[in-house]
MARMARFI-347480 format. One record per residue (C-alpha): residue in three letters; x, y, z; residue number from 1. Coordinates in Angstrom, 1 decimal. Layout:
+-----+--------+--------+--------+-----+
!   r !     px !     py !     pz !   k !
+-----+--------+--------+--------+-----+
! ALA !      X !      Y !      Z ! NUM !
...
+-----+--------+--------+--------+-----+
This chain:
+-----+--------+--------+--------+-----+
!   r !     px !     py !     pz !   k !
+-----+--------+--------+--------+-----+
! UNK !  -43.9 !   95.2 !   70.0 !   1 !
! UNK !  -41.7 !   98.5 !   70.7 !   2 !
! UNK !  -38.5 !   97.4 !   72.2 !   3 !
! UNK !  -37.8 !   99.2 !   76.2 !   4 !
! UNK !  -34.0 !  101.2 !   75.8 !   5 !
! UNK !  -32.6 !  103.2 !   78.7 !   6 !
! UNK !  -29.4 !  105.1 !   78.4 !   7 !
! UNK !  -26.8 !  104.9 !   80.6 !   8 !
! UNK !  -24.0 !  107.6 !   80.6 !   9 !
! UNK !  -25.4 !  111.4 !   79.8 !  10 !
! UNK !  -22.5 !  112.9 !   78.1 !  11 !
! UNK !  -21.9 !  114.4 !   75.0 !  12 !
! UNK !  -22.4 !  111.4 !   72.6 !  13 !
! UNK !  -26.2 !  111.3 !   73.7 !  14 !
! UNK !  -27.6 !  113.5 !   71.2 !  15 !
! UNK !  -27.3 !  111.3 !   68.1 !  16 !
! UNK !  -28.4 !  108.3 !   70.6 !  17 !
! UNK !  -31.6 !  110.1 !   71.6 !  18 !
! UNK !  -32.5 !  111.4 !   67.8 !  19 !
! UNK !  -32.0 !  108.1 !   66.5 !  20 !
! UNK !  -34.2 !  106.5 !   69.2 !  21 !
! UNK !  -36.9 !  109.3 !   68.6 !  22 !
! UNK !  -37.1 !  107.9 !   65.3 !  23 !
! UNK !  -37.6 !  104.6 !   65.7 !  24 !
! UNK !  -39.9 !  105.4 !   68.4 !  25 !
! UNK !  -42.2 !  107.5 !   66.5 !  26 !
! UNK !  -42.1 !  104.4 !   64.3 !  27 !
! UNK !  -42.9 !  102.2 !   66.8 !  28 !
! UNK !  -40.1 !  100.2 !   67.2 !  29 !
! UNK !  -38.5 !  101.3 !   70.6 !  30 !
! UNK !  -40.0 !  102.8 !   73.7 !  31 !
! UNK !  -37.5 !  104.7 !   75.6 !  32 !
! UNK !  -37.5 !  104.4 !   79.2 !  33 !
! UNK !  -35.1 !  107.1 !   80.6 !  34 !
! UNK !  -31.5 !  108.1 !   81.0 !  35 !
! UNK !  -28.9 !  107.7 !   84.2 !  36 !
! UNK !  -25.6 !  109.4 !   85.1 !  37 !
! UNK !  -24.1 !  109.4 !   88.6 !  38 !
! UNK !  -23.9 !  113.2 !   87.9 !  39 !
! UNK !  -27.6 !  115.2 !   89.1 !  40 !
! UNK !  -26.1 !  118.4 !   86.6 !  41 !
! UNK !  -26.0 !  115.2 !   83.7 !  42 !
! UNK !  -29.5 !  114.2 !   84.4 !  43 !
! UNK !  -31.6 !  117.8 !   85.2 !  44 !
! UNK !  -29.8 !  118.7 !   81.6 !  45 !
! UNK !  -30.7 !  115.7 !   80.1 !  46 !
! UNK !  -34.4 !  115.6 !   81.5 !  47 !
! UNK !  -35.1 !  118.9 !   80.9 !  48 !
! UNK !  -33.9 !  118.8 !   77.2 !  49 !
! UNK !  -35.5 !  115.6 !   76.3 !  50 !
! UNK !  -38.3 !  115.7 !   78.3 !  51 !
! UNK !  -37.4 !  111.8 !   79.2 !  52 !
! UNK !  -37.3 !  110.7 !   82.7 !  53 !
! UNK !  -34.2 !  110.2 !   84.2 !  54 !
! UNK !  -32.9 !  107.6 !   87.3 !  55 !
! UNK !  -30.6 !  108.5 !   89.8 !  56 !
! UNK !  -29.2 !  104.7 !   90.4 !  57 !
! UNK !  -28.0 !  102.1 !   88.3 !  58 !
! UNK !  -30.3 !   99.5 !   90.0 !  59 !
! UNK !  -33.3 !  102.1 !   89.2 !  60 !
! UNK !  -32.7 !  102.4 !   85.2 !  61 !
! UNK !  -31.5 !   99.1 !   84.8 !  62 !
! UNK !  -34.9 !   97.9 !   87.5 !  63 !
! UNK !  -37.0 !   99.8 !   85.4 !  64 !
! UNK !  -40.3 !   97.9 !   83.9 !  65 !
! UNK !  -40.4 !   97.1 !   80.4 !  66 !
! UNK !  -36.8 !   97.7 !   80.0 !  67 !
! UNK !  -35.2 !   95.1 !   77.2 !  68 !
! UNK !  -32.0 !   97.0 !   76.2 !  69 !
! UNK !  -29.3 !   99.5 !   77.4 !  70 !
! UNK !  -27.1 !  101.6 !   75.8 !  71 !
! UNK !  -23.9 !  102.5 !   77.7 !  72 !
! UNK !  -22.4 !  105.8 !   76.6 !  73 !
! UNK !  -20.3 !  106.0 !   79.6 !  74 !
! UNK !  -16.3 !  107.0 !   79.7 !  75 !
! UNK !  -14.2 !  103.7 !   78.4 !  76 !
! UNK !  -12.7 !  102.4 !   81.4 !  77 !
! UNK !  -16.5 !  102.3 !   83.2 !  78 !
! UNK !  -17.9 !  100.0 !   80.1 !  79 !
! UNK !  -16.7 !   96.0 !   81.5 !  80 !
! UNK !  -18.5 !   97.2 !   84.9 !  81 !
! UNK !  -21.6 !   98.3 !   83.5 !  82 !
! UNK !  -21.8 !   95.6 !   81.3 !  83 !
! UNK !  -21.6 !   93.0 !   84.1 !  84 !
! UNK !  -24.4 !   95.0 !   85.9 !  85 !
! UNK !  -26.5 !   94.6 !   82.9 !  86 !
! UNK !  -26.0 !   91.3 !   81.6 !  87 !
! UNK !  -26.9 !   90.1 !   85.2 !  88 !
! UNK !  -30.3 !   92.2 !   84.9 !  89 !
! UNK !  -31.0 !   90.3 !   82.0 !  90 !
! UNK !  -30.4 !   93.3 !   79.2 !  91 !
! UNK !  -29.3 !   93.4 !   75.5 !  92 !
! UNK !  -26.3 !   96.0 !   75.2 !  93 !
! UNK !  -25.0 !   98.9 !   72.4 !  94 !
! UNK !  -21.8 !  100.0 !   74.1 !  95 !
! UNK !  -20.2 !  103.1 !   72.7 !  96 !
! UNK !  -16.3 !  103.0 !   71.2 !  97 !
! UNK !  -14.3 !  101.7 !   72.6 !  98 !
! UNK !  -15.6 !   98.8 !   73.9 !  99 !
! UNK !  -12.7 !   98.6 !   76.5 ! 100 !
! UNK !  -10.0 !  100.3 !   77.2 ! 101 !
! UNK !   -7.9 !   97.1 !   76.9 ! 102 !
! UNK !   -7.9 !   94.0 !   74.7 ! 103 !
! UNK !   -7.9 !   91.7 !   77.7 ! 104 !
! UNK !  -11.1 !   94.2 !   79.2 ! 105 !
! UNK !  -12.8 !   94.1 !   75.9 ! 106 !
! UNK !  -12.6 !   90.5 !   75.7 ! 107 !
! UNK !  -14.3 !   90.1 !   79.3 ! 108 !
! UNK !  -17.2 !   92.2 !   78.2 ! 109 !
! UNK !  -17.9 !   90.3 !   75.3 ! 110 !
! UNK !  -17.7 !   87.1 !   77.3 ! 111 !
! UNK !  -19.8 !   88.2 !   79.8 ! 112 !
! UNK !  -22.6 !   88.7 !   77.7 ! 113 !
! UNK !  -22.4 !   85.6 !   76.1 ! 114 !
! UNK !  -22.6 !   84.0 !   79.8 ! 115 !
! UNK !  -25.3 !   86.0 !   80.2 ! 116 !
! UNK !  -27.2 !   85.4 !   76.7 ! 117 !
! UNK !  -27.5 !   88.6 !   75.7 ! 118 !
! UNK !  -26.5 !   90.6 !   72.9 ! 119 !
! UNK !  -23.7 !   93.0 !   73.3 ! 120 !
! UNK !  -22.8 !   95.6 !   70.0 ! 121 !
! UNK !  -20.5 !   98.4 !   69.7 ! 122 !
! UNK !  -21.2 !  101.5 !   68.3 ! 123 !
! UNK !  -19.3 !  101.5 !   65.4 ! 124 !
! UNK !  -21.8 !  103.5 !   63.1 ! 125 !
! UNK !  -19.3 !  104.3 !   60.1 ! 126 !
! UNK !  -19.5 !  100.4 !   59.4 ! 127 !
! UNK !  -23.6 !  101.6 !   58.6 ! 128 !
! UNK !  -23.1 !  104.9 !   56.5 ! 129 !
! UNK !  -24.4 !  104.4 !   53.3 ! 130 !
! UNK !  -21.5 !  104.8 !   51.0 ! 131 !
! UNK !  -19.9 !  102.3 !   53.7 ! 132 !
! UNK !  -22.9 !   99.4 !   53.0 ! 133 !
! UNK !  -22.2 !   99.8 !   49.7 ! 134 !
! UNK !  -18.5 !   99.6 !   49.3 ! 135 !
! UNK !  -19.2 !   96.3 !   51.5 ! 136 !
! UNK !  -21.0 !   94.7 !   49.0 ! 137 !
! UNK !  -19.1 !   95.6 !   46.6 ! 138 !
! UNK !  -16.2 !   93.6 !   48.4 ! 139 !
! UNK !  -18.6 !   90.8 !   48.9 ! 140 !
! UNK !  -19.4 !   90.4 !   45.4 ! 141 !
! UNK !  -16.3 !   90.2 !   44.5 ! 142 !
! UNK !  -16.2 !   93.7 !   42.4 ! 143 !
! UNK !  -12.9 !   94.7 !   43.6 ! 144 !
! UNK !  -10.8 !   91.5 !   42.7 ! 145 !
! UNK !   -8.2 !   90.3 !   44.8 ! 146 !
! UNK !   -7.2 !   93.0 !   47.4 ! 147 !
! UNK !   -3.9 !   94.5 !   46.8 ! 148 !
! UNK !   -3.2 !   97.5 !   48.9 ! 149 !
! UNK !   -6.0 !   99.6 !   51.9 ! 150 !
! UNK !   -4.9 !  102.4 !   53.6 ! 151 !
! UNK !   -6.5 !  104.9 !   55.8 ! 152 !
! UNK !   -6.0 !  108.8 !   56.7 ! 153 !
! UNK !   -7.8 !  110.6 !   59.8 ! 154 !
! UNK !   -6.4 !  114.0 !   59.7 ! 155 !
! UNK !   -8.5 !  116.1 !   62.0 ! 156 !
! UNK !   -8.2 !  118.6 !   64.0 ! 157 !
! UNK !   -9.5 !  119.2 !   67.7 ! 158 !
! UNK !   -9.9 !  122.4 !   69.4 ! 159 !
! UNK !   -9.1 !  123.8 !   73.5 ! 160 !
! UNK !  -12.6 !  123.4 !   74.0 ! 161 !
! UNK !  -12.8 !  120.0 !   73.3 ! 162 !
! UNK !  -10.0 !  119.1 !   75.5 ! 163 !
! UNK !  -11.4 !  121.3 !   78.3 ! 164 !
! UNK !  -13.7 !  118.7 !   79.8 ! 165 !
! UNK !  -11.9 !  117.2 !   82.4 ! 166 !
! UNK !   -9.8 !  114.2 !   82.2 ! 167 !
! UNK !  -10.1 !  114.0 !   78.2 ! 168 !
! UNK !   -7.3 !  113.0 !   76.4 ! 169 !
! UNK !   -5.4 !  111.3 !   78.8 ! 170 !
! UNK !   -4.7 !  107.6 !   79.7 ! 171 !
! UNK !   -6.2 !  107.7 !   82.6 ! 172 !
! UNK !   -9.9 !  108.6 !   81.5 ! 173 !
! UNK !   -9.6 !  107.0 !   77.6 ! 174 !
! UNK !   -7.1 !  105.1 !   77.6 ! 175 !
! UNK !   -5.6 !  106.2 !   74.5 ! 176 !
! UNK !   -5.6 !  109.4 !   72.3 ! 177 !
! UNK !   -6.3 !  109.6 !   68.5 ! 178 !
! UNK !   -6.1 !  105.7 !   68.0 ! 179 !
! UNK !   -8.5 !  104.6 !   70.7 ! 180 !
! UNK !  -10.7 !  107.8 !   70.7 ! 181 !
! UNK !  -10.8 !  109.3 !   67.0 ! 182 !
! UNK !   -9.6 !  107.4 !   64.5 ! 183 !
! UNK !  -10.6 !  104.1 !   65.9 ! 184 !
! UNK !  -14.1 !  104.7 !   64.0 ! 185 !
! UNK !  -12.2 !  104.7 !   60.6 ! 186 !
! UNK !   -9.8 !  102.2 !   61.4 ! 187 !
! UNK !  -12.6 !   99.6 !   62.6 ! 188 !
! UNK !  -14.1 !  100.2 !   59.2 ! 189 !
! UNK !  -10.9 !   99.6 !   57.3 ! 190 !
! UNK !  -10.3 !   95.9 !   59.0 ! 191 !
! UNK !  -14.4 !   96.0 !   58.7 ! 192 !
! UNK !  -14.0 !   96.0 !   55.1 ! 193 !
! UNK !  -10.6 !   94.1 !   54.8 ! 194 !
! UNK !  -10.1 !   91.9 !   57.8 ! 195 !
! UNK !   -8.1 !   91.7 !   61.1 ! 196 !
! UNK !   -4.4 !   92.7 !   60.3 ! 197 !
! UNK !   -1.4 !   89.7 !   60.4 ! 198 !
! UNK !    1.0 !   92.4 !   61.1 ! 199 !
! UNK !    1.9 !   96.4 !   62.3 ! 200 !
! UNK !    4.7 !   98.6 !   62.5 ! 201 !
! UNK !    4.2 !  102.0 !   63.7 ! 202 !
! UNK !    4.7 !  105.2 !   65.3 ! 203 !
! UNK !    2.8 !  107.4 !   67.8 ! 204 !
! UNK !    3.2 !  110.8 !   70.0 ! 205 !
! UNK !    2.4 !  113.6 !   71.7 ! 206 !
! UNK !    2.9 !  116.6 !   69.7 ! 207 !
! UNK !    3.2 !  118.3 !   72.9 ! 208 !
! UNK !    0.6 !  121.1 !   72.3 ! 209 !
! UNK !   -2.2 !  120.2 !   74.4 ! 210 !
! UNK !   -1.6 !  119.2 !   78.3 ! 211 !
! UNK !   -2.4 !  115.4 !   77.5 ! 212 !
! UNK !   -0.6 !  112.2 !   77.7 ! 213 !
! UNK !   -2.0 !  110.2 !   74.9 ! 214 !
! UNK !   -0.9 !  110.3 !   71.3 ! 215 !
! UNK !   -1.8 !  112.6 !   68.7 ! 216 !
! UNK !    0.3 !  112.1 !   66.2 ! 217 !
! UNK !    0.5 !  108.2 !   65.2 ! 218 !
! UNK !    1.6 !  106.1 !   61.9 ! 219 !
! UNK !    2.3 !  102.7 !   60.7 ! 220 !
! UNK !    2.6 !  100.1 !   58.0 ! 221 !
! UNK !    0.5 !   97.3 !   57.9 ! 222 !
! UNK !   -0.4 !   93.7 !   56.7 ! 223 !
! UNK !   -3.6 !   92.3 !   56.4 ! 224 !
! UNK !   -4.6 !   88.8 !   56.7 ! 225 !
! UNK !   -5.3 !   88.7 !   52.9 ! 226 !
! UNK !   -1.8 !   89.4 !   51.9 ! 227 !
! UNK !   -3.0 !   93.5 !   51.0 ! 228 !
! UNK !   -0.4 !   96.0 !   52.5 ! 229 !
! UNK !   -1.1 !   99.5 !   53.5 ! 230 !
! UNK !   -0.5 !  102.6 !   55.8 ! 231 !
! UNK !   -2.5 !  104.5 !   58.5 ! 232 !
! UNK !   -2.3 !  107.5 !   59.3 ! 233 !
! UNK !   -4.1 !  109.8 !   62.3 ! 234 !
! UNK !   -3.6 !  113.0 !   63.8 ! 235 !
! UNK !   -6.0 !  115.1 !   65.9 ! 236 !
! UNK !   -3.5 !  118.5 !   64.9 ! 237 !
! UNK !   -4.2 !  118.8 !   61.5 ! 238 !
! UNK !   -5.4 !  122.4 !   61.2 ! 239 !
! UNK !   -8.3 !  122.8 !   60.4 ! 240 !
! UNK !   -9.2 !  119.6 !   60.0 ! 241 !
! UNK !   -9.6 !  117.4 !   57.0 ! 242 !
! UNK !  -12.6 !  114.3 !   56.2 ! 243 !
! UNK !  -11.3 !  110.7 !   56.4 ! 244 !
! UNK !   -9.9 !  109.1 !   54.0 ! 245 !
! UNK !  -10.3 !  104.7 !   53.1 ! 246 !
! UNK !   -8.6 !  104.1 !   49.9 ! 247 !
! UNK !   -8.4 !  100.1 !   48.8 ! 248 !
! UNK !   -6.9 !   99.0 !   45.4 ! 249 !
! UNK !   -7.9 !   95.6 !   43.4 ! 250 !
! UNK !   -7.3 !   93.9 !   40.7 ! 251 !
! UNK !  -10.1 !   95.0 !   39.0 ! 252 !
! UNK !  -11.5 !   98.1 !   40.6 ! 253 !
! UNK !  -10.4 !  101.0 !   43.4 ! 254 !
! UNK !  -12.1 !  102.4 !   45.8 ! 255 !
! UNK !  -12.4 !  105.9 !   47.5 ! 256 !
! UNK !  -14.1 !  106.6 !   50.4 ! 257 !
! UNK !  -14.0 !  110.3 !   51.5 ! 258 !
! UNK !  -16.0 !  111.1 !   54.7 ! 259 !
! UNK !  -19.5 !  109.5 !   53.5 ! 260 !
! UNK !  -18.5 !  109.9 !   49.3 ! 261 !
! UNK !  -17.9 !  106.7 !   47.8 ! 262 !
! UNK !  -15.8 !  107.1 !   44.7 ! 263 !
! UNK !  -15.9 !  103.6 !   42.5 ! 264 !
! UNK !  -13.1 !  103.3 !   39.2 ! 265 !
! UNK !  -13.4 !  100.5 !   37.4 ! 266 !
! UNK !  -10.9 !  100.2 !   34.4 ! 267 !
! UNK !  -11.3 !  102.7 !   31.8 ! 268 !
! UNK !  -14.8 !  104.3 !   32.7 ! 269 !
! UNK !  -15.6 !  107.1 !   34.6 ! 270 !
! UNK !  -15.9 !  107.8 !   38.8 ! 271 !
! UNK !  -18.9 !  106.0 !   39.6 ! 272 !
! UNK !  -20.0 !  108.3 !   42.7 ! 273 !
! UNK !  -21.8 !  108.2 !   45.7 ! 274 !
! UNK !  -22.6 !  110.8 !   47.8 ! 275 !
! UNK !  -25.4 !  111.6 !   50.3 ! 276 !
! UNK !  -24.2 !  114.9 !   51.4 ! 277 !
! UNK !  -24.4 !  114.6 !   55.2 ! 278 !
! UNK !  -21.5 !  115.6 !   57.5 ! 279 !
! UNK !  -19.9 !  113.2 !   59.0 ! 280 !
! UNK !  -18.1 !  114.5 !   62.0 ! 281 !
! UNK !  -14.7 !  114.4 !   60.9 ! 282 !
! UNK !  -12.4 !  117.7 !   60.1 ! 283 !
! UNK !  -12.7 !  119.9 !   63.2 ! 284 !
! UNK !  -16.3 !  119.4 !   65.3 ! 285 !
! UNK !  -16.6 !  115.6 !   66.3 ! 286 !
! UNK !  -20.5 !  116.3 !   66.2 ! 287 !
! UNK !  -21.2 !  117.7 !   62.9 ! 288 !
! UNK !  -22.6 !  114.5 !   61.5 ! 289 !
! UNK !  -26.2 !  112.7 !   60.5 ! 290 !
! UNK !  -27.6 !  110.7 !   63.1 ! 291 !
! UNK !  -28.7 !  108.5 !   60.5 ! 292 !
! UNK !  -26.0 !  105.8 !   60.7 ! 293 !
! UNK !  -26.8 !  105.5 !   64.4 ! 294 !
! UNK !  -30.4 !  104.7 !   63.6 ! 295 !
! UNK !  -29.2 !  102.3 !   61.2 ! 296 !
! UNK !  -26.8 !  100.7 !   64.0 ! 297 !
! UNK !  -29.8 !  101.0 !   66.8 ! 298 !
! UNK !  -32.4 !   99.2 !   64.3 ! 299 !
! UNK !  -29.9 !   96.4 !   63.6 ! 300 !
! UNK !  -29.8 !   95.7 !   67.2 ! 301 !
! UNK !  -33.7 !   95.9 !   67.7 ! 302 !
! UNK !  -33.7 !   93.0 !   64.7 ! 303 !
! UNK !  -31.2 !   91.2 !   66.0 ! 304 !
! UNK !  -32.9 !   91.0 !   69.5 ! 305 !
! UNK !  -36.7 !   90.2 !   67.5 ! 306 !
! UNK !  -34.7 !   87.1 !   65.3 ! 307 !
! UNK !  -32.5 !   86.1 !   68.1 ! 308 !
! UNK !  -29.5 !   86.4 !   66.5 ! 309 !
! UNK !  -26.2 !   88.1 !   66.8 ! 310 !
! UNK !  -26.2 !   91.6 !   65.7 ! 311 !
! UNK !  -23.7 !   92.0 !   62.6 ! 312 !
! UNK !  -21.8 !   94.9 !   64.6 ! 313 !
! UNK !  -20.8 !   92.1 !   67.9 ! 314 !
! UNK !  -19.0 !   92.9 !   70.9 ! 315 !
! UNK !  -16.1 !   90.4 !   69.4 ! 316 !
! UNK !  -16.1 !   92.3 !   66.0 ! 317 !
! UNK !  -14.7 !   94.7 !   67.5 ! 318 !
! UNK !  -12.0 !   92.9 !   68.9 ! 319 !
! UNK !   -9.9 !   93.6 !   65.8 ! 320 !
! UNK !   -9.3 !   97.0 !   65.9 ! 321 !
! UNK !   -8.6 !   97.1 !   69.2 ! 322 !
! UNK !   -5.6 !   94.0 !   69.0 ! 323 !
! UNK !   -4.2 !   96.2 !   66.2 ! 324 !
! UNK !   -4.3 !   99.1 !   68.3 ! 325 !
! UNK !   -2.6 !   97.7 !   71.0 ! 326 !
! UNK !   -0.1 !   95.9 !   69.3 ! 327 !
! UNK !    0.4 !   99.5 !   67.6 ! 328 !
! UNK !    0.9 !  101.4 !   70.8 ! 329 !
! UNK !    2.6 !   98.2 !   72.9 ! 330 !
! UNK !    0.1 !   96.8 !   76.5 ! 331 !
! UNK !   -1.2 !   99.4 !   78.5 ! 332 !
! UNK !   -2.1 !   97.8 !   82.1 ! 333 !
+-----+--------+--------+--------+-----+
């Protein structure tokens, strides 16, 4: 039985939301019910390019028949509210990154859906690229050995344009710059890989080209929970943009993971390598990327919600990367 999904929030991460859902529509997995933004612009230019109806309340999208679960593309600091709304309609969740803009927020939002007994996931679709899944199992298996050092580089670059939409890139719309915005994709797939970090010492700052007041620039030297040291490193001024960058070390193997490239060396033998050849939205335009892992992410939800279980990408597994980024960048009220 196809699964009823509205869409809440009509910005610009919609599109890989809405080709994903197509998908699994035409499949006959989801039916998707319609769209709402408090904007009328937002939802005549969402209707018109979808063809997909569109309400013009929350109580009419989230009152809408057949309607089992929402996803909530919203900005940040809107995601605890609209959560609440759903959960007390009764409606399984995908929240966009990040879940909060604060620890302490984040945490309420899971909580409330658990109140509610509803499923609540973050989008957090790197954790479902292929090379990803595979470099996951790897770990699992044991392949690697014993963990000895994981670092991460996100050295992009982002233009005037993108920083044109009003209120982006500042604390009071995000919450946080390259940490909590950009990087946070590749740095949730780093603990996803290695587990939550015991300890952080960094950096972070505006480079003082844009007119922001987030950080841009940011660094720092961690300790995992396994005992494994590394370094992250993000930037959003790296000219022209370069793809991101996991590297773990073992005691019996290393691991690259460039963008979606997986790059396995084990002793003496050659690269094993995979690589599916999709963008992945790194480098300079934050939408040049398959929407593939998002259909992966969406269809974990829909089974999770069919075997009444916990979806593997939780509300509370994101809860990591967001303690190390606070901890990183000191409590932001």
């Amino acid at each position: 039985m196809a699964i009823g999904v509205g869409i809440i929030g009509l910005g610009m991460a919609v599109t890989p939301h809405l080709l994903a859902l197509r998908e699994l529509e035409a499949a006959g997995r989801t039916r998707i019910v319609g769209g709402h933004a408090p904007s009328a612009s937002r939802r005549d230019g969402f209707a018109a390019r979808w063809a997909t109806p569109v309400f013009d309340s929350l109580d009419g999208i989230l009152g809408a028949p057949g309607l089992d679960l929402v996803l909530i593309l919203a900005p940040p600091g809107e995601h605890l509210s609209l959560a609440e709304r759903a959960a007390a309609a009764g409606k399984h969740m995908i929240v966009e990154k990040p879940l909060e803009l604060t620890v302490a927020r984040a945490e309420a939002l899971a909580a409330t859906a658990e109140r509610a007994g509803v499923r609540a996931s973050v989008c957090f679709q790197h954790r479902f690229r292929p090379g990803a899944l595979e470099l996951a199992r790897r770990l699992r298996d044991g392949k690697l050995g014993a963990p000895l050092s994981a670092s991460a580089s996100i050295r992009w670059w982002r233009d005037a344009a993108y920083f044109a939409q009003p209120g982006r890139g500042t604390v009071a719309r995000d919450g946080g710059g390259v940490l909590l915005t950009q990087a946070i994709h590749t740095i949730d797939l780093l603990l996803h890989l290695m587990g939550p970090v015991q300890a952080v010492t960094g950096f972070a700052q505006n480079a003082g080209i844009r007119a922001n007041d987030t950080e841009d620039v940011a660094a720092a030297a961690i300790r995992f929970a396994n005992g494994a040291l590394g370094v992250i490193d993000a930037t959003t001024v790296a000219r022209p943009g370069f793809p991101e960058r996991i590297e773990i070390a073992g005691t019996k193997a290393s691991a690259l993971l460039i963008g979606n490239r997986l790059e396995w060396y084990a002793g003496d033998n050659p690269p094993e390598v995979i690589d599916p050849g999709a963008g992945t939205g790194g480098g300079a335009d934050p939408m040049a990327f398959d929407h593939g892992p998002h259909r992966a992410l969406i269809a974990e939800m829909l089974d999770a919600i069919e075997q009444n279980r916990a979806p593997s990408n939780d509300a509370r597994s994101a809860l990591h990367v967001q303690r190390l980024i606070e901890s990183w960048l000191g409590s932001r009220p």
